[in-house]
C-alpha positions in Angstrom: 115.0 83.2 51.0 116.1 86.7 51.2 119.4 87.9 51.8 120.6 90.8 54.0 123.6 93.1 53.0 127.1 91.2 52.9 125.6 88.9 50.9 122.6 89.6 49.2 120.1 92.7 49.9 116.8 92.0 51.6 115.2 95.4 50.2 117.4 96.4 47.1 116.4 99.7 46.8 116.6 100.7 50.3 120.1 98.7 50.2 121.2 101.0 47.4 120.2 104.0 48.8 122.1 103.2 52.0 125.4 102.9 49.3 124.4 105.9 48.6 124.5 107.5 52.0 127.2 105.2 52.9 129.4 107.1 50.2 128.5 110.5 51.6 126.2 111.5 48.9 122.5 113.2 49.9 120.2 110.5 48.0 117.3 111.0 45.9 114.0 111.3 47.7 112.9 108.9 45.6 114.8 105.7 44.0 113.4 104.4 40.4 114.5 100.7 39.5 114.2 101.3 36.0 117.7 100.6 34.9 117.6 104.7 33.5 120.0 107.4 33.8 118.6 109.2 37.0 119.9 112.6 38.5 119.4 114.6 41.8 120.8 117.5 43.7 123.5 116.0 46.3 123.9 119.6 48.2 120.1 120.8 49.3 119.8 123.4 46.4 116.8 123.4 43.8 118.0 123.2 40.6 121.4 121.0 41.7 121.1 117.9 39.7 125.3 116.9 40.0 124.0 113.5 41.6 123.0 110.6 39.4 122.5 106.7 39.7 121.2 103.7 37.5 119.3 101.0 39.1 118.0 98.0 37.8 116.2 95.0 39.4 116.3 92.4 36.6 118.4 89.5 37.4 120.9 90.1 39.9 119.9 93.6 41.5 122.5 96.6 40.7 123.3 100.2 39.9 125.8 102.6 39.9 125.6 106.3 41.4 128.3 109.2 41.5 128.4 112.9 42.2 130.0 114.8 39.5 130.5 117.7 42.0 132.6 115.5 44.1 133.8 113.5 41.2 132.5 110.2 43.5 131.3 106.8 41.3 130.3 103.8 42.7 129.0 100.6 42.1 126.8 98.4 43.8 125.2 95.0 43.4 123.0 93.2 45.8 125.2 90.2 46.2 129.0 89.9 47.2 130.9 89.9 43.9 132.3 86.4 45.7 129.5 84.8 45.1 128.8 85.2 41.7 129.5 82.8 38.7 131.7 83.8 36.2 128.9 84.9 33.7 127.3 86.6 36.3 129.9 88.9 37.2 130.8 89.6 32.9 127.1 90.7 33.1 126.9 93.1 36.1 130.6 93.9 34.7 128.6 95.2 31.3 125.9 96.7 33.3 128.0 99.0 35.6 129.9 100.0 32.3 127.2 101.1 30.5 125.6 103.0 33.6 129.1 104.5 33.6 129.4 105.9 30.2 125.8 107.0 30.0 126.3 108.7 33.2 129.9 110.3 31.3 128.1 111.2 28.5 125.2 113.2 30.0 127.8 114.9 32.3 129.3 116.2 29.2 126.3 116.8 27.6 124.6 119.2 31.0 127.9 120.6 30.9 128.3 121.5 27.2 124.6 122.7 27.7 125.5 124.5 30.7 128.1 126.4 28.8 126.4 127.6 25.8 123.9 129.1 28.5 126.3 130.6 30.3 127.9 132.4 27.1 124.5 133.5 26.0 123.3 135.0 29.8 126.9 136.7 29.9 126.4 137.9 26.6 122.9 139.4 27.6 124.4 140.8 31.0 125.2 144.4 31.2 128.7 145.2 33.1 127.9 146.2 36.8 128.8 149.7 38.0 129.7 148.9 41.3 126.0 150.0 42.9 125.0 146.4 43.4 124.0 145.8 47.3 126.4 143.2 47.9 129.1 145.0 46.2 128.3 148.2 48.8 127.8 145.7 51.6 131.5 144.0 50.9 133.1 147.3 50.4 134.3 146.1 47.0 134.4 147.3 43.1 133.3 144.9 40.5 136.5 144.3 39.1 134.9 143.3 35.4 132.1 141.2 36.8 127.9 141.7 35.3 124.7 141.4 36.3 121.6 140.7 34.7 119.3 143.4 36.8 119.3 141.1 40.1 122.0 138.8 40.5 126.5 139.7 39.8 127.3 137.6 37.2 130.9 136.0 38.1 132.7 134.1 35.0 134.0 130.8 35.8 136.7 130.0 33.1 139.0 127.0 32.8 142.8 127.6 31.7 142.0 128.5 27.9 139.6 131.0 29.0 137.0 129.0 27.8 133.5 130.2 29.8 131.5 127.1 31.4 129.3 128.2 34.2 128.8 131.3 36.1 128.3 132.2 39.6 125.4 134.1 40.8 125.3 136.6 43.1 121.8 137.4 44.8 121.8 140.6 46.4 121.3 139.1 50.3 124.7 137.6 49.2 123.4 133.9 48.7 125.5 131.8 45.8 124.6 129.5 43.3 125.9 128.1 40.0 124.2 127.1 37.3 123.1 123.5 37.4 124.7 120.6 35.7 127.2 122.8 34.6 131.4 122.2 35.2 133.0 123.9 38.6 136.0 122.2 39.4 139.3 123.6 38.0 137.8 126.8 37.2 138.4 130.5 38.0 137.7 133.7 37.9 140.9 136.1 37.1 141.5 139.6 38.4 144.9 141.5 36.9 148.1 139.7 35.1 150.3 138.3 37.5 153.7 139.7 38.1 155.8 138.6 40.4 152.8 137.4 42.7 149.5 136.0 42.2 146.9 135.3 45.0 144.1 132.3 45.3 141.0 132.9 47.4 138.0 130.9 47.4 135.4 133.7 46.8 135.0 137.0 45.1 134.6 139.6 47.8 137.7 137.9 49.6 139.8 138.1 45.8 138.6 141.7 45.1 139.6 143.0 48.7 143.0 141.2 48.2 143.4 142.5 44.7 142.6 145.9 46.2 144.8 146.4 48.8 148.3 144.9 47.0 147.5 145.3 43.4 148.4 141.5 43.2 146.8 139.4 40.7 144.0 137.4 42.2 142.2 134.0 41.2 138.7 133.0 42.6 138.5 129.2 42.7 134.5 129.8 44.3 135.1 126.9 46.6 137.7 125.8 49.2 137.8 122.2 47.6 138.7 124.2 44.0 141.9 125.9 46.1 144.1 123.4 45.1 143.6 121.9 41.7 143.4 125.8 40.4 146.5 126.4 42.1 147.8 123.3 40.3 146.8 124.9 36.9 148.3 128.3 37.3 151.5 126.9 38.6 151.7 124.6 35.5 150.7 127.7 33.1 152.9 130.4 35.0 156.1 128.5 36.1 158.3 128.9 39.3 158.8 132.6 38.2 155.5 133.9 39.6 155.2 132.9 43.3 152.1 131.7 44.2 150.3 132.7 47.9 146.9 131.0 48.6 144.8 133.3 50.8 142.6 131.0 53.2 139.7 131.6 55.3 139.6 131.3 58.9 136.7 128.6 59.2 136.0 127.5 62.8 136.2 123.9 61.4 139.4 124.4 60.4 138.3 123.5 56.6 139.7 126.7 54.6 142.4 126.7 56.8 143.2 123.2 55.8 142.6 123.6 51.5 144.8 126.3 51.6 147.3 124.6 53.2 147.4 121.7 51.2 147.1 124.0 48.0 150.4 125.7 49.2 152.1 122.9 49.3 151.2 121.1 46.4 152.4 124.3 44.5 155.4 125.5 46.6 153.5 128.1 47.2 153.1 131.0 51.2 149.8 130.6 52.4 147.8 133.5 54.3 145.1 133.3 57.1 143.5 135.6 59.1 144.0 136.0 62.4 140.1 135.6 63.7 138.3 132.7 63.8 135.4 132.6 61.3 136.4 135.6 59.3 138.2 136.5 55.7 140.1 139.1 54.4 137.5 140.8 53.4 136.1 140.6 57.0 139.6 142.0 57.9 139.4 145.1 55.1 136.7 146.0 56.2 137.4 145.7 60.4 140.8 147.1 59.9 141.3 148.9 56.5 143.4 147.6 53.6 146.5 148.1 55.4 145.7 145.2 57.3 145.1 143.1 54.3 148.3 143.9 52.8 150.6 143.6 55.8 148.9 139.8 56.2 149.3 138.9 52.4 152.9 140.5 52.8 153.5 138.1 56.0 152.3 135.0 53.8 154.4 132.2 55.6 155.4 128.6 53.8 153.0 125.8 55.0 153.8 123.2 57.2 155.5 120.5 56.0 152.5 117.6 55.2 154.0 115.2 57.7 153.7 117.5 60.8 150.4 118.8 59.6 147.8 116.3 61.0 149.4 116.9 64.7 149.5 120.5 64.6 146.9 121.5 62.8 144.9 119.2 65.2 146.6 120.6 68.4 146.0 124.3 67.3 144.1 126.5 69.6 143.9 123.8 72.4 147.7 123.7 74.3 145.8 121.7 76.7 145.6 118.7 74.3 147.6 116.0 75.5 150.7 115.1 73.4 150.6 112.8 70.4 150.6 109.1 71.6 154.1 107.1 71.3 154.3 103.6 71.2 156.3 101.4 73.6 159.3 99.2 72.1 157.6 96.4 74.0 154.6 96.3 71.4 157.4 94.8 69.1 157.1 91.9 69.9 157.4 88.9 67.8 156.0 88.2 64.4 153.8 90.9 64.8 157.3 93.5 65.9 158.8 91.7 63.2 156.5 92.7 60.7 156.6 96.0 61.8 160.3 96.1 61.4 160.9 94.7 58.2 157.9 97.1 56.4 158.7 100.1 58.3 161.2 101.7 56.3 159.4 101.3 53.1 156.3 102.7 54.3 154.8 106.3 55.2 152.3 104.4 56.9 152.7 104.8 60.6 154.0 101.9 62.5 151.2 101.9 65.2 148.6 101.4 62.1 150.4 98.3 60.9 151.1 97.0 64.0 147.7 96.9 65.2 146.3 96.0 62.1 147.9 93.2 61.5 147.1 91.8 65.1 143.0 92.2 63.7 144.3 90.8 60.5 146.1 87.1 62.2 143.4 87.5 65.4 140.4 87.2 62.7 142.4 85.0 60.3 142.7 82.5 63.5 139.4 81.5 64.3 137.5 80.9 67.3 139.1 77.8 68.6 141.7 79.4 70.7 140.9 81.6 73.7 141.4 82.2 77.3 138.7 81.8 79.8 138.0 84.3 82.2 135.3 83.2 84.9 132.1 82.5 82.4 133.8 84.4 79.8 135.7 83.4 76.7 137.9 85.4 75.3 138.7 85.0 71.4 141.0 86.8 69.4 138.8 89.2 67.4 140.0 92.5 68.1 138.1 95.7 66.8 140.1 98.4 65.8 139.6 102.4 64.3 142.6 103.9 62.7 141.5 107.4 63.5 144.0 110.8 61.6 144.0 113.6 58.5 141.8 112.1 55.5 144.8 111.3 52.9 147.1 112.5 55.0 147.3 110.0 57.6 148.5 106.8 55.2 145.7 105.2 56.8 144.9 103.1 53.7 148.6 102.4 52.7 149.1 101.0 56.2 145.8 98.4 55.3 147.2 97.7 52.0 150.8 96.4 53.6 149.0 94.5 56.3 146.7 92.7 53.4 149.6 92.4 51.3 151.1 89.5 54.3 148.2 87.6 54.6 147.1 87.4 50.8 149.9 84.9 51.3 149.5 83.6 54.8 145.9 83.1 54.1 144.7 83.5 50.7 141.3 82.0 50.8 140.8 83.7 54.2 141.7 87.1 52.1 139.8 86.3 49.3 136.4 85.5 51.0 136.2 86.3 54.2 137.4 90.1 53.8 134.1 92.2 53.4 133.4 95.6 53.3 129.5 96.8 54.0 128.8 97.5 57.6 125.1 98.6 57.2 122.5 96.4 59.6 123.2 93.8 61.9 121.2 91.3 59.8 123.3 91.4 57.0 126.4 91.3 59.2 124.0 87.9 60.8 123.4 86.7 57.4 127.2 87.2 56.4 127.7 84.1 59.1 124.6 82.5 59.5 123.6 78.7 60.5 122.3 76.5 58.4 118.2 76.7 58.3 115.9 73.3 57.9 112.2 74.1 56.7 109.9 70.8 56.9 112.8 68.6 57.8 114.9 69.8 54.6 118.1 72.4 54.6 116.5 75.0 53.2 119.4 77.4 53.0 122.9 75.4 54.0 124.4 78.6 55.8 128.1 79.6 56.0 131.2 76.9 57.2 133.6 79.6 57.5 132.6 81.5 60.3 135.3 84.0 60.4 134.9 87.5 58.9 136.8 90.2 58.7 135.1 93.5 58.0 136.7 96.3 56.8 135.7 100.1 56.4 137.5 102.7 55.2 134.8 105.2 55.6 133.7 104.4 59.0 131.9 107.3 59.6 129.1 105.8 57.7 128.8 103.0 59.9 128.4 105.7 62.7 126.1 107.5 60.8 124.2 104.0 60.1 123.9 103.7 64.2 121.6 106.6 64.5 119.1 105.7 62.1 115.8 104.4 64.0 115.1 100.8 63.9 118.8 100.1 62.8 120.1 96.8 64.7 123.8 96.9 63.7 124.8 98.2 67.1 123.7 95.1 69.4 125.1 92.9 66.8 128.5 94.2 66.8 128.2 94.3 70.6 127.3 90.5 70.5 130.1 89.6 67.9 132.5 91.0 70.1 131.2 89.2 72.9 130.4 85.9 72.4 129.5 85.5 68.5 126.3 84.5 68.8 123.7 86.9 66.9 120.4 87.2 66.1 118.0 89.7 65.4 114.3 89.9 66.3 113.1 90.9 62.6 110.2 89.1 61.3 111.4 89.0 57.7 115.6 88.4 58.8 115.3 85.2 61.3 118.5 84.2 60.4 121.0 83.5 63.2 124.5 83.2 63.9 126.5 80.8 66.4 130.5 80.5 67.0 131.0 83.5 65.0 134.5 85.2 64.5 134.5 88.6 63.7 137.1 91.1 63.6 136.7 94.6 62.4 139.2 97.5 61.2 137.9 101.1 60.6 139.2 104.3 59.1 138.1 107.7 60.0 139.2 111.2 60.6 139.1 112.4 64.9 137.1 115.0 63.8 134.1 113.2 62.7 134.8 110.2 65.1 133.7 113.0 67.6 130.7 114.2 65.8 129.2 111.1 64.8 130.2 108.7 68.3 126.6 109.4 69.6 126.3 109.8 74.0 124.0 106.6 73.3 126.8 104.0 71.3 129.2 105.1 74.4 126.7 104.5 77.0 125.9 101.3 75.4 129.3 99.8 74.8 129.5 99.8 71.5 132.3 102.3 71.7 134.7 100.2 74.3 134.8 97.7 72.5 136.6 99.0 69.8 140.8 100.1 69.9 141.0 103.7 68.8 144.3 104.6 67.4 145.9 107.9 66.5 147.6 107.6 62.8 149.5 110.1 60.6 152.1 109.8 58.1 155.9 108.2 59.5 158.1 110.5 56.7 158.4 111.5 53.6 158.9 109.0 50.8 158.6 110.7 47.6 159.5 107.7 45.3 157.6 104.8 47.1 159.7 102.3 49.2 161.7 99.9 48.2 160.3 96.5 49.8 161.3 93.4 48.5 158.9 90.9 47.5 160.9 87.8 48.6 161.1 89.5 51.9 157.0 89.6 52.1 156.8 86.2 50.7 159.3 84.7 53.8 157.4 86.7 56.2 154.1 85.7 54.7 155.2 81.9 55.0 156.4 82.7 58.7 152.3 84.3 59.4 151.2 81.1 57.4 153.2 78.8 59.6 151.7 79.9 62.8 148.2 80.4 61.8 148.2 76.7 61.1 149.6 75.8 64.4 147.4 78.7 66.4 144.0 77.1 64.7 145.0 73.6 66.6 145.0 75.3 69.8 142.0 75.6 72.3 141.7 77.1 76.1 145.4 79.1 76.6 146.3 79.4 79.7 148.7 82.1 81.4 152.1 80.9 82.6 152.9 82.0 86.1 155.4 85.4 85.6 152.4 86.3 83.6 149.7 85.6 86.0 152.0 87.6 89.1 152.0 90.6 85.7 148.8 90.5 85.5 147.6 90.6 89.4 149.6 93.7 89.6 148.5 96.0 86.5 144.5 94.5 86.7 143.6 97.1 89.6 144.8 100.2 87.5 143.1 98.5 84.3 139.9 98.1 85.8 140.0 101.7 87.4 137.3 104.1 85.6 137.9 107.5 83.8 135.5 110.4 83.4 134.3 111.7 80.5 133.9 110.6 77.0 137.8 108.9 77.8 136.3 106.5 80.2 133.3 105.6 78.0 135.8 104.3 75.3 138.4 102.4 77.7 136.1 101.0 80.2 137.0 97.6 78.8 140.7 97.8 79.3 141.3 94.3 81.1 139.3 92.6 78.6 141.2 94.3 75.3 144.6 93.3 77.2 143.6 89.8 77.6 142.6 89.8 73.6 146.0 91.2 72.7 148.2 88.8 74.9 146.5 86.0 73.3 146.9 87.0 70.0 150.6 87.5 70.9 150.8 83.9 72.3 149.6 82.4 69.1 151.7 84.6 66.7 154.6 83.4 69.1 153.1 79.4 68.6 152.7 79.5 72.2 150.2 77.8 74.0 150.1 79.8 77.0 150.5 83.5 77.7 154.0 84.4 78.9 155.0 87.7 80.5 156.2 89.2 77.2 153.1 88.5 75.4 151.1 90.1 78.0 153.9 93.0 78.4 153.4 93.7 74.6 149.2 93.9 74.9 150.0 96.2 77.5 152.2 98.7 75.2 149.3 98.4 72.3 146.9 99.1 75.0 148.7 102.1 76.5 149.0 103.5 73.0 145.4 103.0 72.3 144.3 104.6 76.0 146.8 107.1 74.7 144.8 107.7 71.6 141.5 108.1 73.4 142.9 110.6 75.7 143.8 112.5 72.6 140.7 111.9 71.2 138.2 112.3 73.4 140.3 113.7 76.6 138.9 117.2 76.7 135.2 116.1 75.7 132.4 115.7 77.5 130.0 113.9 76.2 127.8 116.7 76.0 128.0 117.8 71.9 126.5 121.1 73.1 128.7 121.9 75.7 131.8 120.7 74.3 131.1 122.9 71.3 130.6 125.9 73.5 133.8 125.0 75.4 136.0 124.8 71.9 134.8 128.3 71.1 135.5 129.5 74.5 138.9 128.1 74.4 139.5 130.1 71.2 137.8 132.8 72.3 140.4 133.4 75.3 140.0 136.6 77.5 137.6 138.0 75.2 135.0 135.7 77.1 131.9 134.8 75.1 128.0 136.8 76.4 125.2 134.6 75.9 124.1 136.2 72.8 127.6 135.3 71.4 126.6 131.6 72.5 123.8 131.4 71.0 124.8 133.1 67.6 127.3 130.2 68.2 124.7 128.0 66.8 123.2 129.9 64.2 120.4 130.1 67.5 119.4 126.8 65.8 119.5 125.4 69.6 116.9 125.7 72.3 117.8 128.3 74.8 116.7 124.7 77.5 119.5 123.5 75.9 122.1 126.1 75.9 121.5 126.4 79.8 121.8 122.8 80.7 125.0 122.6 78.7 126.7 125.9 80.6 125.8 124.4 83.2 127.3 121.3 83.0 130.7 123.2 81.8 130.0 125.1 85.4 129.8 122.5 87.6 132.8 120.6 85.7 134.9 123.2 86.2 135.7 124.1 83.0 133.9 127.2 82.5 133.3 129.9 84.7 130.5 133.3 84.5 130.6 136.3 85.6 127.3 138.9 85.6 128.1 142.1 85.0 127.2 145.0 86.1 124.6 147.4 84.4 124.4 151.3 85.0 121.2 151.6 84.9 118.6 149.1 86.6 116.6 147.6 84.0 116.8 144.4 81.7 118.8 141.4 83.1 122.3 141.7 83.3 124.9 139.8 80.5 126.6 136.8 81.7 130.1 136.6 80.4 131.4 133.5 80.2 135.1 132.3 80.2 136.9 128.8 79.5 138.7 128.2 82.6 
């Protein structure tokens, strides 16, 4: 029988592909099971080859893929490690370390390669004279850069000045390296530093800099290169030479963010320009190069890392509501007293751990216990996203000291039932399917355990996953949420699933939780049924925390002792101070809110209900008492919090809520329609554009104004202004 993903892949290759995807890498167009060394572009180029994967189909089905570029590598095997024997796994152990170190050894190889090709084109290369087109349409001199008749020639040298790739310069301004070769942790030096030396990703940017202060400047080509060059200089220069990291302005915020971090990995100023979208060489050559040395001069130190998520998320909205605080009341408990103890050992934020570990004990439980509500049953599966700043955010740490409770509460639980893979509803099915009889025989025995836990850290890729045609993942979830019965209607996947316990816990950054939430898993309700929660780092621990082990291990036995006594309890009921609670707060839970904010908390009284009984049997209590429910109330507020913060502003419109954010930044300079369009790179339908201005009219939260022409023909600009 074949075996979805979770458990075994019912199409390997299209299963490894989906890894692939899954691990933000662009796959191949094509997948070869050969069990060779295959490579592929991962960024849309011709000529890229940095991707590469090994896939075999003998045996047990698996591979291995990376990106050099990124410096991602992955594994991947068509059944849960779990399930394999002990020779097994030693085999698919070998295979994945041979995929590795052939894939090592042709990296080194394309990039040895890569280098001697580089040494001979530079060689070859005359030095440019400063007539080139981009150079006269940057307003820059060459600064000891070549060309070979058509493209600049930029060298991209590692600390021993060792060549290894160049850049190339096309005269329309386009960029490319050459392929296989080595990029990260390499630059491209203009002057000796004294006193000052300046990082910028690109040349133009660099040679303006280096222009207008006569400071020492070091391309690093890319924004991702900012901080491991900076690294490199500031280990080669010392503390004497202070270091100022020159960002872009990007309207994701992306340059804005590398340089940040750069600066203060180094100990370093960082400098950005003032507009949106621009550079300092945009500013040189807007305002002069008076302008780029009185903003290198005004360099300012970076934020510390702590406060950066908030602010740098809050910046250019002061509209955004304020950061969500939880309520003492959440403490409560075990699951407050779990909080307590690791707190001050952690940077993880107490909110993460908190609601964590009520996923964590809810899933753990089982789906014996649960409070009825008319023809509903409520269980204690609770889905959760752990949304904030990508390493930033302690996201995983908070996961790791959640885990590190119940690998001693529940151990086998831990050890089996903890999956990662969210990628079709029929392998989430198969992951806890029934048993399936074929001519009066068991043909396939099923699962016994029917509790699951499923955790992704990347959950953007299960967003991502939801929009793919076909893809059934998002009526499953719905249905494990609901009643854990699930079943899909594929021909070659009949497998079904009945008393099913799942509980999921996601990871993601806000910013693509808002690109990837499509208008159709928030019409659906795949999106309310999920706890969103704002995350960043607590404080600064430099040296780790100090947690002792015997304190885990006590409060591990405490979670141990009342999972055993929750998984012996069936219908809970509610104890009368919590039923008179619970008339009074249901009107204002069941109350609807516009937007994308009502979309995700439109299924407040049932998330409360799932809390408070999860608090009941962490308490050993067979009925929900007023402080149990008071507690769900505080995780609920916080989460409703979250989404506000999330999603408050949005409208469920991606258009139109992108044409509001560059409104809002835009301020009384208004936007015309052309600047709207431009917006978009005019890669949208003007249809489009119009029905999303007008929904930001009739919302309120834009407003146009024609204006007035002198003379009488052509139609007159709309200006257009966030309100």
């Amino acid at each position: 029988m074949n075996t979805p993903a979770l458990v075994m892949a019912p199409n390997p290759i299209e299963d490894f592909e989906r890894a692939i995807v899954n691990a933000e890498i662009e796959p191949p167009e094509a997948i070869h099971a050969d069990g060779k060394l295959h490579r592929f572009p991962t960024n849309g180029k011709a000529g890229d080859d940095s991707g590469w994967y090994v896939l075999h189909l003998d045996g047990i089905p698996a591979g291995a893929f990376g990106d050099w570029r990124s410096g991602v590598t992955e594994s991947w095997c068509a059944r849960r490690l779990d399930t394999l024997t002990p020779a097994e796994r030693e085999d698919h152990r070998r295979c994945i370390e041979a995929a590795r170190r052939a894939a090592e050894a042709e990296r080194v190889w394309a990039q040895e390669e890569t280098a001697k090709r580089a040494a001979e084109l530079w060689e070859r290369a005359t030095p440019e004279m400063g007539t080139h087109r981009y150079l006269c349409d940057k307003a820059i001199k060459p600064h000891g850069i070549k060309t070979d008749g058509l493209h600049l020639l930029v060298p991209m040298r590692a600390l021993d000045a060792r060549l290894w790739n160049l850049q190339k310069i096309a005269p329309d301004g386009s960029k490319r390296f050459l392929p296989g070769g080595r990029v990260k942790g390499l630059y491209f030096g203009i002057g000796r530093p004294s006193g000052a030396l300046v990082i910028a990703e690109g040349f133009a940017t660099a040679a303006s800099i280096r222009e207008a202060t006569d400071h020492a400047v070091a391309v690093t080509f890319s924004a991702s290169n900012l901080r491991l060059v900076a690294e490199t200089l500031r280990h080669k220069l010392g503390d004497a030479v202070r270091i100022i990291v020159a960002g872009d302005n990007d309207k994701s915020g992306a340059g804005q963010r590398a340089a940040e971090d750069a600066a203060r990995a180094v100990g370093g100023a960082v400098a950005i320009p003032e507009t949106v979208g621009s550079d300092w060489n945009d500013v040189a050559k807007a305002k002069g190069p008076e302008a780029v040395r009185e903003g290198i001069a005004a360099a300012r130190k970076p934020e510390p890392a702590a406060q950066s998520a908030e602010q740098e998320q809050t910046t250019g909205d002061a509209s955004r509501p304020e950061w969500p605080r939880l309520n003492d009341a959440a403490l409560h408990g075990l699951p407050g007293d779990a909080v307590r103890i690791i707190e001050p050992h952690t940077e993880a934020d107490p909110a993460a751990v908190l609601i964590q570990f009520l996923v964590m004990f809810g899933a753990a439980v089982g789906s014996g216990p649960h409070f009825q509500v008319e023809g509903d049953r409520h269980r204690g599966n609770l889905f959760a996203v752990m949304v904030g700043e990508t390493a930033k955010s302690r996201k995983g740490t908070s996961w790791s000291r959640v885990r590190q409770i119940f690998e001693i509460a529940a151990p086998n639980f831990i050890g089996s039932r903890v999956v990662s893979g969210l990628s079709s509803g029929e392998g989430l099915t198969w992951a806890v399917r029934d048993s399936v009889e074929k001519d009066g025989e068991v043909a396939d025995e099923g699962v016994l355990d029917k509790r699951l836990l499923v955790f992704e850290s990347e959950f953007a890729s299960v967003l991502r996953v939801l929009e793919r045609q076909g893809n059934t993942l998002s009526p499953v979830v719905r249905a494990a949420w609901d009643t854990g019965t699930l079943r899909t209607l594929t021909k070659n996947n009949p497998a079904q699933a009945t008393e099913a316990h799942i509980g999921i816990v996601g990871h993601i950054v806000d910013d693509e939780l808002r690109r990837y939430l499509s208008s159709t898993e928030l019409g659906n309700g795949f999106a309310n049924r999920f706890l969103f929660a704002c995350v960043k780092r607590s404080k600064l621990l430099p040296f780790g925390g100090s947690l002792d082990l015997a304190e885990v291990e006590r409060l591990g036995a405490r979670v141990r002792g009342a999972l055993d006594e929750a998984r012996r309890v069936g219908r809970v009921s509610m104890s009368p101070e919590a039923r008179e609670l619970w008339g009074a707060v249901y009107p204002q839970l069941s109350e609807g809110l516009p937007g994308l904010l009502g979309a995700v908390t439109s299924r407040g009284e049932a998330q409360v209900v799932r809390l408070a009984l999860v608090y009941a049997l962490a308490s050993r209590s067979g009925a929900i008492q007023a402080e149990h429910l008071r507690a769900a109330l505080a995780v609920w507020e916080y989460a409703e919090a979250s989404a506000r913060y999330i999603f408050g502003s949005e409208l469920g419109d991606p258009t139109a809520d992108e044409i509001l954010r560059a409104l809002k930044v835009a301020g009384a300079k208004s936007m015309t329609r052309t600047d709207i369009r431009d917006l978009f790179g005019r890669h949208r339908r003007a249809a489009e554009i119009d029905r999303a201005l007008d929904l930001l009219a009739r919302t309120g939260k834009a407003e146009v104004e024609v204006e007035r022409r002198a003379d009488s023909g052509g139609r007159a600009p709309e200006v257009w202004r966030a309100r």
